[in-house]
DSSP file (Angstrom, degrees, kcal/mol; ACC not computed):
  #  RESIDUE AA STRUCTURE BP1 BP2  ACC     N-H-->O    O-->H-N    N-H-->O    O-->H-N    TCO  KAPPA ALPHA  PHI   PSI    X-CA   Y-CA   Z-CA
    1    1 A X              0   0    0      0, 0.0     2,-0.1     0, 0.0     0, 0.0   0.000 360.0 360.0 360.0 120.6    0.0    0.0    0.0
    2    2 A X     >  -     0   0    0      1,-0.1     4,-2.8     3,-0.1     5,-0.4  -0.207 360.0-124.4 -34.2 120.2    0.9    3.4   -1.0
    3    3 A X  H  > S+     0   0    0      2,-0.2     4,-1.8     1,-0.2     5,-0.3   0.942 116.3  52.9 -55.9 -27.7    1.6    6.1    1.9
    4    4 A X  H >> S+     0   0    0      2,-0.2     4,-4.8     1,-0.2     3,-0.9   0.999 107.3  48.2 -64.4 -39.0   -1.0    8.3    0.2
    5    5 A X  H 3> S+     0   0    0      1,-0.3     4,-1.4     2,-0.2     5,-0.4   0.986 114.6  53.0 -48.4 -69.4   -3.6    5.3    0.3
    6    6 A X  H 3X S+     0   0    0     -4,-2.8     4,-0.9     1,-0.3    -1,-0.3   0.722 110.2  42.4 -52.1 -26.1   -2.3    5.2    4.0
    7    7 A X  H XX S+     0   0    0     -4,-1.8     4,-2.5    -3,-0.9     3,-2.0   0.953 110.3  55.3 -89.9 -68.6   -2.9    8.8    4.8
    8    8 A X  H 3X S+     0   0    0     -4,-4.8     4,-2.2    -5,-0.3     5,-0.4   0.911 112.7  45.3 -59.6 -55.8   -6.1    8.8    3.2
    9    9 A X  H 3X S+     0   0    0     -4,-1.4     4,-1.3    -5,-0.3    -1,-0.3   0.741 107.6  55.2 -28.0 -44.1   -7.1    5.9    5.4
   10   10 A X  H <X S+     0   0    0     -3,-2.0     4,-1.4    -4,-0.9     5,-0.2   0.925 111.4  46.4 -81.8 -53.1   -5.8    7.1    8.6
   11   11 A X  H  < S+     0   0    0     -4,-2.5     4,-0.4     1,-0.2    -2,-0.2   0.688  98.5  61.8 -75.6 -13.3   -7.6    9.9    8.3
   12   12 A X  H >X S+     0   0    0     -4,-2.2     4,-1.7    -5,-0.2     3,-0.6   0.849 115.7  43.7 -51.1 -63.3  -11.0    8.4    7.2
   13   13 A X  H 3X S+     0   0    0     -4,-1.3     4,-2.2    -5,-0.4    -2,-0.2   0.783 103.0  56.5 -21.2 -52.1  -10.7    6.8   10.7
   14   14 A X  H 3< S+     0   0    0     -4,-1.4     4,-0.3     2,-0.3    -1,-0.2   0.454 116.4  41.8-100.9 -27.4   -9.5    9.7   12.5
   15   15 A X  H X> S+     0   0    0     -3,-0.6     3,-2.5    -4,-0.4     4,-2.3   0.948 117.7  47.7 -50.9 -80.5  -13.2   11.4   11.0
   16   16 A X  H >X S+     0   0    0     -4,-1.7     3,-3.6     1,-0.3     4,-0.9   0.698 112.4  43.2 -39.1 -98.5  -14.9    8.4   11.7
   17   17 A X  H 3X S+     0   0    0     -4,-2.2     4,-1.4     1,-0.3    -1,-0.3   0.611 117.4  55.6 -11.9 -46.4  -13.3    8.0   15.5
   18   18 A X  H <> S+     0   0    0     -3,-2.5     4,-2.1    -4,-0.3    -1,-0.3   0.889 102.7  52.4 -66.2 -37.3  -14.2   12.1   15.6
   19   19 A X  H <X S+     0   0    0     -3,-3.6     4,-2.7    -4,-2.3    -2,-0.2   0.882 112.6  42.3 -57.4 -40.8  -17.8   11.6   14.7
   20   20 A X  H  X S+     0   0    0     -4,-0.9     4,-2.0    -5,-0.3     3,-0.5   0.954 112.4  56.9 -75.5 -87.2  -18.4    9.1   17.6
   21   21 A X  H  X S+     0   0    0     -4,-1.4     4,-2.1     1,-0.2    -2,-0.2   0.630 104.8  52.3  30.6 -89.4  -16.2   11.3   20.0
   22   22 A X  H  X S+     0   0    0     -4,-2.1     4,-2.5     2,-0.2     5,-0.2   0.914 110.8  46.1 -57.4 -60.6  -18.5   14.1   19.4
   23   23 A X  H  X S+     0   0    0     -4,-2.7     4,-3.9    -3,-0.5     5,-0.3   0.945 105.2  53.7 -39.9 -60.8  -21.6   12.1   20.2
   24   24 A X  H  X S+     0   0    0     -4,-2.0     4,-2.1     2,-0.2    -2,-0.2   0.949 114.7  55.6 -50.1 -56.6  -20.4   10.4   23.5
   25   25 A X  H  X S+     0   0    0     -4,-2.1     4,-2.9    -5,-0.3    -2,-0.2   0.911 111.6  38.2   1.9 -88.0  -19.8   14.5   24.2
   26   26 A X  H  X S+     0   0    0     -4,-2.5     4,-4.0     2,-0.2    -1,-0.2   0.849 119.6  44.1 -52.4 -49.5  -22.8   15.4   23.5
   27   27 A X  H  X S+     0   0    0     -4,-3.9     4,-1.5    -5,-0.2     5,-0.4   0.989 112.1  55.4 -54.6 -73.7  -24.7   12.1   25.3
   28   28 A X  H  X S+     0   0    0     -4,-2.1     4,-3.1    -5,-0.3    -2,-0.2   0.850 109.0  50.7 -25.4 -68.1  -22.1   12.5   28.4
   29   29 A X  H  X S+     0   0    0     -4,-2.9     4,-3.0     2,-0.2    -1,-0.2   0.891 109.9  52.4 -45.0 -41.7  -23.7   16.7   28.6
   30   30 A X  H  X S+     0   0    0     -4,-4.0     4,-1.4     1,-0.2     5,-0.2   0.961 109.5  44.0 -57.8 -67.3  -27.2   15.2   28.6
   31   31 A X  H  X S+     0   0    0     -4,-1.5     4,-2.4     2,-0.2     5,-0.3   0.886 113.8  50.8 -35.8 -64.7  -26.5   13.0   31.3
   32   32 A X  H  X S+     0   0    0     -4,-3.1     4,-3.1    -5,-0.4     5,-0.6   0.950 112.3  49.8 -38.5 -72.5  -24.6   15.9   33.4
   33   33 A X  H  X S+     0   0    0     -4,-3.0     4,-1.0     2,-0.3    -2,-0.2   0.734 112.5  44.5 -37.8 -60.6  -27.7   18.2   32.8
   34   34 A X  H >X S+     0   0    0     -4,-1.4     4,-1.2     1,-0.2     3,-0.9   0.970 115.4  49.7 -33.5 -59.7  -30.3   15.6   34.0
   35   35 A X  H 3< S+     0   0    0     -4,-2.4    -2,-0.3    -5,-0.2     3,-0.2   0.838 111.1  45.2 -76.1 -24.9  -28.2   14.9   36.7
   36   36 A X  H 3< S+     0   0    0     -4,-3.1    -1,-0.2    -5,-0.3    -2,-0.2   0.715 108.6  62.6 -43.7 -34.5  -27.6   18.6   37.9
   37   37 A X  H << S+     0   0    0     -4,-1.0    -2,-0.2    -3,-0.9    -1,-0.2   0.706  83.9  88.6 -81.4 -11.5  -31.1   19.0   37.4
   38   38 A X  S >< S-     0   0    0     -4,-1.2     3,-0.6    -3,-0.2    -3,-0.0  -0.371  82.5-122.3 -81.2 158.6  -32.3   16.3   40.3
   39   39 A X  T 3  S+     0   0    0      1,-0.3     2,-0.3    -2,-0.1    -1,-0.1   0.835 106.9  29.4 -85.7 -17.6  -32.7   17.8   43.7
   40   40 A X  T 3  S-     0   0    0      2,-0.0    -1,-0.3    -3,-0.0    -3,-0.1  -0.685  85.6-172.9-139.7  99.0  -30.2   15.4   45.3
   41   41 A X    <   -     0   0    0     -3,-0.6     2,-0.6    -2,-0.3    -5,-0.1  -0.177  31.3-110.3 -61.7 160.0  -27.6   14.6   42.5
   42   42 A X    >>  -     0   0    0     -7,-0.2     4,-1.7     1,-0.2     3,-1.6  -0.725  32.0-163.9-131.5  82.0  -25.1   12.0   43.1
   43   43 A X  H 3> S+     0   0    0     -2,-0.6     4,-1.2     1,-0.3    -1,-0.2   0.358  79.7  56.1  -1.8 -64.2  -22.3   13.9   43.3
   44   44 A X  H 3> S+     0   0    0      2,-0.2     4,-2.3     3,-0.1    -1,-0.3   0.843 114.8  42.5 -57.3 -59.1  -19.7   11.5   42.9
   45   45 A X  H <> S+     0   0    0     -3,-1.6     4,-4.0     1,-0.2    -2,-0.2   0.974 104.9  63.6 -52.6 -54.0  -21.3   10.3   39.6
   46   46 A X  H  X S+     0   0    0     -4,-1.7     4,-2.7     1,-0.2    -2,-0.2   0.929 109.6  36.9 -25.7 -58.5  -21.8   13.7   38.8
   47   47 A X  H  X S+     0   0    0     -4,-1.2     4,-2.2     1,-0.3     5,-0.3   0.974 113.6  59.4 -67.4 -33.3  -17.5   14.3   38.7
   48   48 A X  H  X S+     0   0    0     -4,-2.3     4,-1.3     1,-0.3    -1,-0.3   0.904 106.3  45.8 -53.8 -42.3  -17.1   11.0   37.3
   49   49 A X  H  X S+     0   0    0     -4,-4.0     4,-1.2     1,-0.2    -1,-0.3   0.746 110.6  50.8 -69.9 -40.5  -19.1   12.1   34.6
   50   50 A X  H  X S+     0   0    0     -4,-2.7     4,-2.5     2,-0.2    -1,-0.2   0.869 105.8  54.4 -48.0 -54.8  -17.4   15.4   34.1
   51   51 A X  H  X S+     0   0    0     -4,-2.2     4,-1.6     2,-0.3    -2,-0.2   0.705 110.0  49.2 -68.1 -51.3  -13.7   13.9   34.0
   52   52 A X  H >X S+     0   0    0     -4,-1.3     3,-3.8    -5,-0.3     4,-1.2   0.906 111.7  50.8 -53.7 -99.9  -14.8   11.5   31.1
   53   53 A X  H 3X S+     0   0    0     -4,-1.2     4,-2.1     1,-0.3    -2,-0.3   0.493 107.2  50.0 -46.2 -47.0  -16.3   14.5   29.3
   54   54 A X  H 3X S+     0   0    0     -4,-2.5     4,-1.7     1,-0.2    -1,-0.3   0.862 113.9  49.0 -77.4 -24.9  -13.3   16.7   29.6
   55   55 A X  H XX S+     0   0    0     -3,-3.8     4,-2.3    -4,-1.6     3,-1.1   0.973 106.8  51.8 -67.8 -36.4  -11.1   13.7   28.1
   56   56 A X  H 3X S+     0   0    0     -4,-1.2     4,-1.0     1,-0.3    -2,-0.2   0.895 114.1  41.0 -58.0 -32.1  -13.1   13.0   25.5
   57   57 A X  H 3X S+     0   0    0     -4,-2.1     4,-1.5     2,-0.2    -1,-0.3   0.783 115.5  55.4 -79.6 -22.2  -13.1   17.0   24.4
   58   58 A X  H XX S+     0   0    0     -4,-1.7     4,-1.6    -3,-1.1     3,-0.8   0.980 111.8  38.4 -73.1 -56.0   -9.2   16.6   25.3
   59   59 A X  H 3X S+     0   0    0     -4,-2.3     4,-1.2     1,-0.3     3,-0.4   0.810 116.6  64.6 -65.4 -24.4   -8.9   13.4   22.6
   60   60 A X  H 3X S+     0   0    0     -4,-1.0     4,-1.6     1,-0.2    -1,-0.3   0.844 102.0  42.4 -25.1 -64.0  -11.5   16.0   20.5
   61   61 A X  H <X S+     0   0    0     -4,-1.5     4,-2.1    -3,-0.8    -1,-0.2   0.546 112.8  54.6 -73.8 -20.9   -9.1   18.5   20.1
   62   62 A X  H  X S+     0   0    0     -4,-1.6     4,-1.3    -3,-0.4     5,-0.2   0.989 108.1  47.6 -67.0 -66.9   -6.2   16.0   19.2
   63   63 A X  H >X S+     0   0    0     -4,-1.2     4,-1.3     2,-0.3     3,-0.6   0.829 111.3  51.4 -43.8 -70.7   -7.7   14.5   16.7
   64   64 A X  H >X S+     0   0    0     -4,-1.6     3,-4.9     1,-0.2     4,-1.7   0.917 112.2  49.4 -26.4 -71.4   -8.8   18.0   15.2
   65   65 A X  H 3< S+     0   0    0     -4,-2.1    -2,-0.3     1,-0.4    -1,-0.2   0.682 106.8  49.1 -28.9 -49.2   -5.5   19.0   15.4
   66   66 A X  H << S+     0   0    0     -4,-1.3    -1,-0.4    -3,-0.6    -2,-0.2   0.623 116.0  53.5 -76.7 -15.8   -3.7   15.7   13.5
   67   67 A X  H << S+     0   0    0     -3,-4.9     2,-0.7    -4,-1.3    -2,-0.2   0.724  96.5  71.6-108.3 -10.9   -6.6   16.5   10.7
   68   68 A X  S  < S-     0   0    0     -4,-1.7     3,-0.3    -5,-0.3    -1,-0.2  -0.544  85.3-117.3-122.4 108.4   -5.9   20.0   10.0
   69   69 A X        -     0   0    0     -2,-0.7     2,-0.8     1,-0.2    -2,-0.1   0.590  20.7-111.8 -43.4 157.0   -3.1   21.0    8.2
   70   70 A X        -     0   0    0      1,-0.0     2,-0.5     2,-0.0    -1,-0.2  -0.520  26.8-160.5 -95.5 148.0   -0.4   23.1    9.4
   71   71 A X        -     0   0    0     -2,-0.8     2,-1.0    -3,-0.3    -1,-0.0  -0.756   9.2-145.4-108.9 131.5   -0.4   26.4    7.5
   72   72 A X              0   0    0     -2,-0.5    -2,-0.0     1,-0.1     0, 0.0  -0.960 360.0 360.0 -98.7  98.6    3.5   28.7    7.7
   73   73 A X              0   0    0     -2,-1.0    -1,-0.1     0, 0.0    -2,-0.0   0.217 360.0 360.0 -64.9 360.0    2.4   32.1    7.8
């Protein structure tokens, strides 16, 4: 296999892998927001829930990063 064939591949992935990401994100917020919204929230879950969210947006941002090219001004 050619490295562009390789590139183009890894980076079909590296979309794919972003799309899913972004959902689990989004799913993860809903679940905070319900669970803020209860009168006695369970704290514990609550952080747990947070701390996964903020990796996922950390591995979010990576993944942008590796997919958009770097520009030399």
């Amino acid at each position: 296999m050619d490295t562009g064939r390789a590139r183009m591949d890894d980076e079909a992935e590296l979309r794919k892998e972003l799309i899913q990401l972004k959902q689990e994100h989004r799913d993860l917020d809903g679940a905070v927001q319900a669970l803020e919204a209860m009168p006695y929230p369970n704290h514990l879950q609550l952080r747990r829930l947070k701390i996964k969210k903020l990796a996922l947006r950390d591995r979010v941002l990576e993944i942008e990063d590796r997919l958009t090219p770097d520009i030399i001004a």
